[in-house]
Backbone bond lengths (Angstrom), bond angles and torsions (degrees), N, CA, C in turn:
res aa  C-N    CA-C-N  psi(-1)  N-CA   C-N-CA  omega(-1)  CA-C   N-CA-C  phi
1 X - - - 1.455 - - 1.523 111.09 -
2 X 1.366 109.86 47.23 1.716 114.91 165.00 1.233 96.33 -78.13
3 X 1.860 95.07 -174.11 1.550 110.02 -178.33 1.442 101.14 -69.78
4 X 1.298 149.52 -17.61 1.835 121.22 167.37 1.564 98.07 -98.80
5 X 0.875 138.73 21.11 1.554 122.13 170.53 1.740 85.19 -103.30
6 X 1.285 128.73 -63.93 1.279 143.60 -176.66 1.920 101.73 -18.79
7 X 1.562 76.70 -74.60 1.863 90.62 176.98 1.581 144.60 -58.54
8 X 1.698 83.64 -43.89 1.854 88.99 149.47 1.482 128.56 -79.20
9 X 1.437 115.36 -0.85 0.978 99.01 146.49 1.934 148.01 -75.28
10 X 1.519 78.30 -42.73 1.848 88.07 168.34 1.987 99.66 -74.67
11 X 0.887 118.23 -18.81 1.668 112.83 -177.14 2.165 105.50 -52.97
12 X 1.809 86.66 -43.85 1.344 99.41 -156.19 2.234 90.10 -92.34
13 X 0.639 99.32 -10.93 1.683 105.49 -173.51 1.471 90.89 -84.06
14 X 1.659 135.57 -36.44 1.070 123.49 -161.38 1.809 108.59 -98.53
15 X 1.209 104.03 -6.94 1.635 138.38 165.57 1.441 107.69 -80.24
16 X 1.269 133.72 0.11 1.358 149.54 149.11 1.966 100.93 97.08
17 X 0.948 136.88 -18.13 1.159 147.55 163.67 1.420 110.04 -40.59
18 X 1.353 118.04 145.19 1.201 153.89 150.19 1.292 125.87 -52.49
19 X 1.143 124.66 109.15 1.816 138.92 -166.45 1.246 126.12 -110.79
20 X 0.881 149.47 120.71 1.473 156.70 -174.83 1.910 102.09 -137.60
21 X 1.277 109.35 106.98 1.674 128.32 172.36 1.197 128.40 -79.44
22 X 1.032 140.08 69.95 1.707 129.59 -169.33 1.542 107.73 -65.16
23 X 1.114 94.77 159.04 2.120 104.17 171.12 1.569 107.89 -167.62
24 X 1.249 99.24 115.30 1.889 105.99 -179.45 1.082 108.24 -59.36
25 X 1.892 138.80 -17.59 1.273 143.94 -152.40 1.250 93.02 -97.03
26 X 1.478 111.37 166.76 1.419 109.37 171.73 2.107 115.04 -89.15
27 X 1.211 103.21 2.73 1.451 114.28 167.74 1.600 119.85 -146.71
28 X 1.230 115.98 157.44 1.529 121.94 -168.60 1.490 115.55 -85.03
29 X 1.115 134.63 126.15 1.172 147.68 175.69 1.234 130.17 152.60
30 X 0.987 126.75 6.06 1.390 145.69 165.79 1.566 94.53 53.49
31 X 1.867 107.46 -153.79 1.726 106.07 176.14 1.892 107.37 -42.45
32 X 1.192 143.47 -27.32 1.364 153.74 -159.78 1.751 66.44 -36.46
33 X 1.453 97.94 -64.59 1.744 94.00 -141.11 1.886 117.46 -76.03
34 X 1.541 94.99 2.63 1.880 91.25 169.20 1.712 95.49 -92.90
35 X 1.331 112.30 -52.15 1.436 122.80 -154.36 1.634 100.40 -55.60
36 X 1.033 126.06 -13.50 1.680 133.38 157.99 1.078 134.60 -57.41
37 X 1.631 114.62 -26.10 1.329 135.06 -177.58 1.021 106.54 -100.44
38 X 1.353 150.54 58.28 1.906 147.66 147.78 1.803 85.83 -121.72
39 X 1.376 87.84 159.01 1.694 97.40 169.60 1.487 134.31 -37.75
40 X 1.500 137.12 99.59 1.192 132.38 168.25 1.801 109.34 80.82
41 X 1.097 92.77 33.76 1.449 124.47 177.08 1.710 108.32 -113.61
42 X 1.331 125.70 1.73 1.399 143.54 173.79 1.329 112.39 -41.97
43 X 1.332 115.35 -66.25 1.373 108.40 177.38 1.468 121.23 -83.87
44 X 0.800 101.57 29.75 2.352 111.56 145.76 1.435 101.61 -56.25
45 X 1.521 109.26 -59.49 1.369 99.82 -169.31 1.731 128.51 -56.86
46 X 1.733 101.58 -37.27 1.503 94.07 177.74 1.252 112.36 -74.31
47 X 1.595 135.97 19.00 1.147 131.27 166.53 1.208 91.27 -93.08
48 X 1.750 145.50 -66.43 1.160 138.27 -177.02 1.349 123.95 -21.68
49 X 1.857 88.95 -59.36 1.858 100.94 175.74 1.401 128.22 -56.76
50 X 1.212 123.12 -22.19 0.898 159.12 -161.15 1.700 104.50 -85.43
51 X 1.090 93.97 -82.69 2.256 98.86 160.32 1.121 118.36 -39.47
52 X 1.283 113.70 -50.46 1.871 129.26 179.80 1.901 102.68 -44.54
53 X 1.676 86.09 -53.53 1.679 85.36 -148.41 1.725 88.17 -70.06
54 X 1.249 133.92 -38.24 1.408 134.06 175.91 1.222 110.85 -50.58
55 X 1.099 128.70 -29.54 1.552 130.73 -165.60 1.482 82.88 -76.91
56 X 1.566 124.75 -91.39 1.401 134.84 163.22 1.582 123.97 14.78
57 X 1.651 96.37 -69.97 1.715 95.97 176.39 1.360 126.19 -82.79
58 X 1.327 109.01 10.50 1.065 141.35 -156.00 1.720 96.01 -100.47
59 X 0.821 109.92 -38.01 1.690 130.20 -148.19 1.711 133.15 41.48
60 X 1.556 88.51 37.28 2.171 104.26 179.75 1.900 79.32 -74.04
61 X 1.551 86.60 141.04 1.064 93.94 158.61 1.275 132.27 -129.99
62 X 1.654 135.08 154.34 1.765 123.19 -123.85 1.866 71.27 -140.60
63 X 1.162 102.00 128.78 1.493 129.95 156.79 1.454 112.71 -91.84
64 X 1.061 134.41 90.17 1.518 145.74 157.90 1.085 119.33 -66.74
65 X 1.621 126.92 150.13 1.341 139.47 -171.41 1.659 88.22 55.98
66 X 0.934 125.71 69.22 1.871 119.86 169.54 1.212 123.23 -161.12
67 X 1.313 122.78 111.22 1.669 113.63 -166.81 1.891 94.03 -95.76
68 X 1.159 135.47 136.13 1.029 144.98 158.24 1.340 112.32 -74.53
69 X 1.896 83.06 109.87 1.890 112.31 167.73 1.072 135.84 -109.25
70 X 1.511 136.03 179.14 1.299 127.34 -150.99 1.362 103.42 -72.77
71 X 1.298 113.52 -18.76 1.565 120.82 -172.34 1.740 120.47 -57.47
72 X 1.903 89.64 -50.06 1.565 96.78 170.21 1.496 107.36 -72.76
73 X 1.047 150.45 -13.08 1.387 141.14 173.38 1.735 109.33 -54.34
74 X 1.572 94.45 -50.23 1.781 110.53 -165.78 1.722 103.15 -72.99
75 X 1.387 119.68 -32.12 1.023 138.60 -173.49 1.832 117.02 -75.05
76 X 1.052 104.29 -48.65 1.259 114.96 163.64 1.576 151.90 -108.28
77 X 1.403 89.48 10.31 1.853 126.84 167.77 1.874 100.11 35.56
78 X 1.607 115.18 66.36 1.349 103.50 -166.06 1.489 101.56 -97.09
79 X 1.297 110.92 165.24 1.366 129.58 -169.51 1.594 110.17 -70.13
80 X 1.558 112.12 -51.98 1.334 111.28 -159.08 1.497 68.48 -149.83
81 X 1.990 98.71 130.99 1.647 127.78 171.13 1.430 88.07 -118.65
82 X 1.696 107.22 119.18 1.525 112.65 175.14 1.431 95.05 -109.64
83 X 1.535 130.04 130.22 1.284 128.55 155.77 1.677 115.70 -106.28
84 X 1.424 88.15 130.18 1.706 99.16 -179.30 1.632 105.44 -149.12
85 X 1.614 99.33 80.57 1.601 112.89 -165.09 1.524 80.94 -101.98
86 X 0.735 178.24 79.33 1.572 163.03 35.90 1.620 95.80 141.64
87 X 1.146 93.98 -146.88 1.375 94.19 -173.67 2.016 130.58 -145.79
88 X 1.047 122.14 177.33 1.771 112.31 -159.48 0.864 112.10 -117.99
89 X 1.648 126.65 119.49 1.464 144.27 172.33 1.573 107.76 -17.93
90 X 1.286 132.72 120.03 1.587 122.36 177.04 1.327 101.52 -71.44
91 X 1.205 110.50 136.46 1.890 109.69 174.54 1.879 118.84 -105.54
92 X 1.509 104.51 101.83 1.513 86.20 -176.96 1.181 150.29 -33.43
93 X 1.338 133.34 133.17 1.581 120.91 163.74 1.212 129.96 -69.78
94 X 1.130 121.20 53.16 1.780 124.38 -174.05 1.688 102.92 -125.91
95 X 1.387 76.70 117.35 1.674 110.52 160.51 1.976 108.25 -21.83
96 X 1.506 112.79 112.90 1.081 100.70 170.70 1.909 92.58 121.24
97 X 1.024 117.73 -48.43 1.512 135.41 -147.15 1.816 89.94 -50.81
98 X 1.037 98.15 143.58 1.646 118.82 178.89 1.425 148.07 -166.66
99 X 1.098 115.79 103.93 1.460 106.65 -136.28 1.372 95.87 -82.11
100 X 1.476 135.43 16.59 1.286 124.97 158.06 1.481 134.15 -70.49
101 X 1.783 88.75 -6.98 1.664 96.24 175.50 1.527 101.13 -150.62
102 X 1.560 100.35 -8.39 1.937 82.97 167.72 1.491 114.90 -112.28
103 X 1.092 133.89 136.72 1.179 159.39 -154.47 1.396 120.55 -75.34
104 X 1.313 127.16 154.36 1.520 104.20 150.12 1.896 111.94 -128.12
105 X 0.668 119.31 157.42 1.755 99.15 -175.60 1.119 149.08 -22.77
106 X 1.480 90.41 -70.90 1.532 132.64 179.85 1.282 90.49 -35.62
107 X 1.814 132.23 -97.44 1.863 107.12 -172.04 1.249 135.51 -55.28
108 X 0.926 100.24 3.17 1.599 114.66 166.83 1.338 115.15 -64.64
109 X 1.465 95.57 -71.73 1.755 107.66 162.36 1.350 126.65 -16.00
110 X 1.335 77.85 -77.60 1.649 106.40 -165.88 1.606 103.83 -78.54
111 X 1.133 111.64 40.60 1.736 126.24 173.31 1.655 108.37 30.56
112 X 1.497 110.48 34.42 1.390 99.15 169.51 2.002 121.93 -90.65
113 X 1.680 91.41 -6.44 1.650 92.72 177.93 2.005 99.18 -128.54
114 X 1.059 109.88 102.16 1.284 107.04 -170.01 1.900 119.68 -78.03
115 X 1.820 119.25 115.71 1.268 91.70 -155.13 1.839 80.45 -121.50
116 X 1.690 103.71 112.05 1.212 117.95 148.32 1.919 136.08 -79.65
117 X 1.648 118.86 123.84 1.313 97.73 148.92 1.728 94.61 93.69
118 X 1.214 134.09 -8.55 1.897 127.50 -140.45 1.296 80.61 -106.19
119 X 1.288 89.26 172.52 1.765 125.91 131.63 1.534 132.39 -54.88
120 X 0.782 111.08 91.19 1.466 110.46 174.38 1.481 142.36 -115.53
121 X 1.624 106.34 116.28 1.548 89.34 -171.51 1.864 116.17 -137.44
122 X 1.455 99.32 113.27 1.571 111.31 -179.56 1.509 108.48 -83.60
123 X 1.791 90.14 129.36 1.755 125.88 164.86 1.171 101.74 -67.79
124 X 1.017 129.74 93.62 1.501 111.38 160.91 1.967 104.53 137.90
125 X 0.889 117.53 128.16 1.678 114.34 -174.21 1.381 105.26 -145.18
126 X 1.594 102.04 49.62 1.889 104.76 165.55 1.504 91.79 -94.66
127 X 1.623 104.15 -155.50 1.346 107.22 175.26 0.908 122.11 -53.72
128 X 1.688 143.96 -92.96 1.344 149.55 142.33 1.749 108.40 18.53
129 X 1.213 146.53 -39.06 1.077 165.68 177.53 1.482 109.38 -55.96
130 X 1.557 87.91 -89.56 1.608 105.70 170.92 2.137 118.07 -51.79
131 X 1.325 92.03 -27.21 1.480 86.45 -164.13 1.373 99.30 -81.83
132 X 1.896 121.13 -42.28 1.243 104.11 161.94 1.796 143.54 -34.68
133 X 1.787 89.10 -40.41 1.591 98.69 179.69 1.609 111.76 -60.69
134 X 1.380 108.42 -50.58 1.353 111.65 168.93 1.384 129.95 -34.50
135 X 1.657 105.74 -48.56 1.317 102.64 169.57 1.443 114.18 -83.97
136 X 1.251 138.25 -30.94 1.307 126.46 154.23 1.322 144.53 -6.97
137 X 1.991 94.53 -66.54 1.526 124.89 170.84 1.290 102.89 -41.55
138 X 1.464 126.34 -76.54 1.057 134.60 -172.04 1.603 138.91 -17.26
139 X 1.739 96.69 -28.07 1.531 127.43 -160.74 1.416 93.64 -131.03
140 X 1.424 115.25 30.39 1.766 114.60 144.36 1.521 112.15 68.90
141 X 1.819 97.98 25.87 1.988 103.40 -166.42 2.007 85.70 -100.34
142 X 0.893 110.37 150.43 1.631 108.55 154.63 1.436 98.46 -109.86
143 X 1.452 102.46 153.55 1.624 121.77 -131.73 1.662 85.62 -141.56
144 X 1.668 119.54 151.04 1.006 109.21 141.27 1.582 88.09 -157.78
145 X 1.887 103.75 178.07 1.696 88.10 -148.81 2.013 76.51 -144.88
146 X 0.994 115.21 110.28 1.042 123.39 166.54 1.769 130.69 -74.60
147 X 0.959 127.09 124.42 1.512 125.46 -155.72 1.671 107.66 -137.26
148 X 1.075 121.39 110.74 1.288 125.60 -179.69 1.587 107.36 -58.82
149 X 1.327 121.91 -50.89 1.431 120.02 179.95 1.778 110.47 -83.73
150 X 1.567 106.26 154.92 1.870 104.75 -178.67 1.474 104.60 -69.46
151 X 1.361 147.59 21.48 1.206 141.80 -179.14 1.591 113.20 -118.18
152 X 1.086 124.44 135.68 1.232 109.58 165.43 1.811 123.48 -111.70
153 X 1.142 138.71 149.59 1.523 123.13 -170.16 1.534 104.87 56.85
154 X 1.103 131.24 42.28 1.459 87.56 177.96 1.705 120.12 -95.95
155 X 1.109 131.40 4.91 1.101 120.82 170.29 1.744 108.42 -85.71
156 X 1.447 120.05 18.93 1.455 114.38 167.54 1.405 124.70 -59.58
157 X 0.791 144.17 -166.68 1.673 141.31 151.35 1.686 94.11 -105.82
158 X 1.813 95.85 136.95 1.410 103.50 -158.90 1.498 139.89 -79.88
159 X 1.415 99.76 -7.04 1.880 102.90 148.59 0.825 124.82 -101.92
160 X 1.334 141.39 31.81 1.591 150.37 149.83 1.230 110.77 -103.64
161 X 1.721 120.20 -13.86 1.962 121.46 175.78 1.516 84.81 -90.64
162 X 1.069 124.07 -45.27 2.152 118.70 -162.04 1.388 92.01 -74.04
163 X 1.368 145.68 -41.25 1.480 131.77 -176.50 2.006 102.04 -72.56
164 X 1.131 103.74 -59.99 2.204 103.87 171.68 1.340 89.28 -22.84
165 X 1.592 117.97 -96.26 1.394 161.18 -158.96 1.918 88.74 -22.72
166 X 1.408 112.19 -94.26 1.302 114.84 165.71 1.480 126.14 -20.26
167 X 1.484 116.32 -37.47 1.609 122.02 -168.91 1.809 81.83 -82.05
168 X 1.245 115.55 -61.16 1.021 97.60 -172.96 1.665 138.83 -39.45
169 X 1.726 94.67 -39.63 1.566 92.45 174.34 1.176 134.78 -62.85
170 X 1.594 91.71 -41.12 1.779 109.92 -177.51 1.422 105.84 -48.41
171 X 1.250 112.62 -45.56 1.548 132.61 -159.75 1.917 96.92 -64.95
172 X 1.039 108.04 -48.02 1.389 110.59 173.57 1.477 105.91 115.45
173 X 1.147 112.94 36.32 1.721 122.85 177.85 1.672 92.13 -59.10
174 X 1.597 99.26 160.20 1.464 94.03 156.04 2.227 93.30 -118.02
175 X 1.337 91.37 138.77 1.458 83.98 166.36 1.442 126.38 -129.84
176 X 1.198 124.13 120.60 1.749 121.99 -153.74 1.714 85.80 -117.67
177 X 1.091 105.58 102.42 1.318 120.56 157.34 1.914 108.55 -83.33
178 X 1.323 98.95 160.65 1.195 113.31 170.87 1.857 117.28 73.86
179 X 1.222 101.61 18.64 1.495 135.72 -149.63 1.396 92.20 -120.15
180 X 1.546 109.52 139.15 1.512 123.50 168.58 1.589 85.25 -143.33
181 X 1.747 82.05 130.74 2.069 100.40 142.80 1.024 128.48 -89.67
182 X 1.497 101.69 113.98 1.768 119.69 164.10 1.412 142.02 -52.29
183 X 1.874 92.70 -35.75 1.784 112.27 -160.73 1.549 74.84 -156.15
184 X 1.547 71.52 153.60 1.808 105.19 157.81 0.829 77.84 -165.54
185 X 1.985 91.89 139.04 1.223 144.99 159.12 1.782 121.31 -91.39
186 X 1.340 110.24 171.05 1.596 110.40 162.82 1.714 108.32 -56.89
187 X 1.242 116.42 -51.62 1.626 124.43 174.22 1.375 104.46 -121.27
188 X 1.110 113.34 67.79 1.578 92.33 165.22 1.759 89.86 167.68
189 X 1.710 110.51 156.75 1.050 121.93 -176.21 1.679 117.98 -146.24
190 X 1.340 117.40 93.35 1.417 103.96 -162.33 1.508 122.47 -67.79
191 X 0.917 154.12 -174.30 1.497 162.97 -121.83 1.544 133.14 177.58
192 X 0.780 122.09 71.63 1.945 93.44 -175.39 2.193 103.93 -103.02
193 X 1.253 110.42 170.89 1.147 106.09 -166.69 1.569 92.56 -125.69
194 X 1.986 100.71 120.36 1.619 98.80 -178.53 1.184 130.03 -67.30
195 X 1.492 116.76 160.78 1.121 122.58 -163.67 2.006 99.39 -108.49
């Protein structure tokens, strides 16, 4: 029950069909509801709320805590099985990589790993990247965000990357574009700058 499960559902509800929503979470919104939590990212949610309450008057109805199995397929002989399970953090291939100390957003986000006061340093400086740092800053971490290409965000829409971008500086990000990680260490993350 992200934003395309959300939507194909009312798409196909307004197509006169019969809807049934699964969601393994215990609430509907898929990322809607991490990608809300970095700075000025607030109104994610009234888009969420917003789907919810459509779903609602709608009368689709959303099975929570429920992963849809082969069982309900046989059980309920449905016409059209739409899957729109979203999608999976890419995990680098660099030497060193370990998820006992490197991260991936998402619990981050979603305040399940709380990082006060640190060191911090993000692979990656697309959106998701930058927006993490943003929320980072916030919680007194110095941040720096390493980016293989000289751009950072750029598929943002472009006065919402120049306001990030700016927060970021003020904030005291360091940002090394043009930069690939080689190694990671327990403390440490090597760097070289392309040629």
């Amino acid at each position: 029950s992200g934003p395309a499960g959300m939507q194909a559902a009312l798409s196909l509800k307004r197509q006169g069909l019969d809807v049934s929503l699964y969601e393994r979470d215990n609430k509907p919104g898929g990322l809607l509801n991490v990608a809300a939590n970095p700075p000025y990212k607030h109104r994610i949610r009234s888009l969420r709320d917003f789907l919810v309450r459509q779903l609602n008057k709608n009368g689709i109805h959303i099975a929570l805590n429920r992963n849809f199995e082969l069982k309900d397929l046989q059980h309920g002989h449905p016409d059209y099985l739409i899957i729109a399970t979203g999608c999976k953090p890419i995990t680098p291939k660099i030497p060193g990589y370990n998820p006992h100390h490197c991260l991936d957003l998402l619990p981050v986000l979603e305040g399940k790993i709380n990082i006060h006061g640190k060191e911090v340093i993000i692979i990656g400086g697309g959106d998701n990247g930058c927006e993490v740092a943003d929320y980072l800053l916030t919680k007194n971490n110095r941040v720096t965000i390493v980016e293989s290409s000289l751009t950072l965000a750029p598929s943002m829409e472009k006065k919402n990357r120049r306001a990030l971008l700016n927060r970021l500086k003020n904030k005291g990000a360091s940002l090394r574009v043009g930069c690939t990680a080689t190694r990671i260490g327990a403390n440490e993350v090597e760097i070289i700058t392309n040629k």
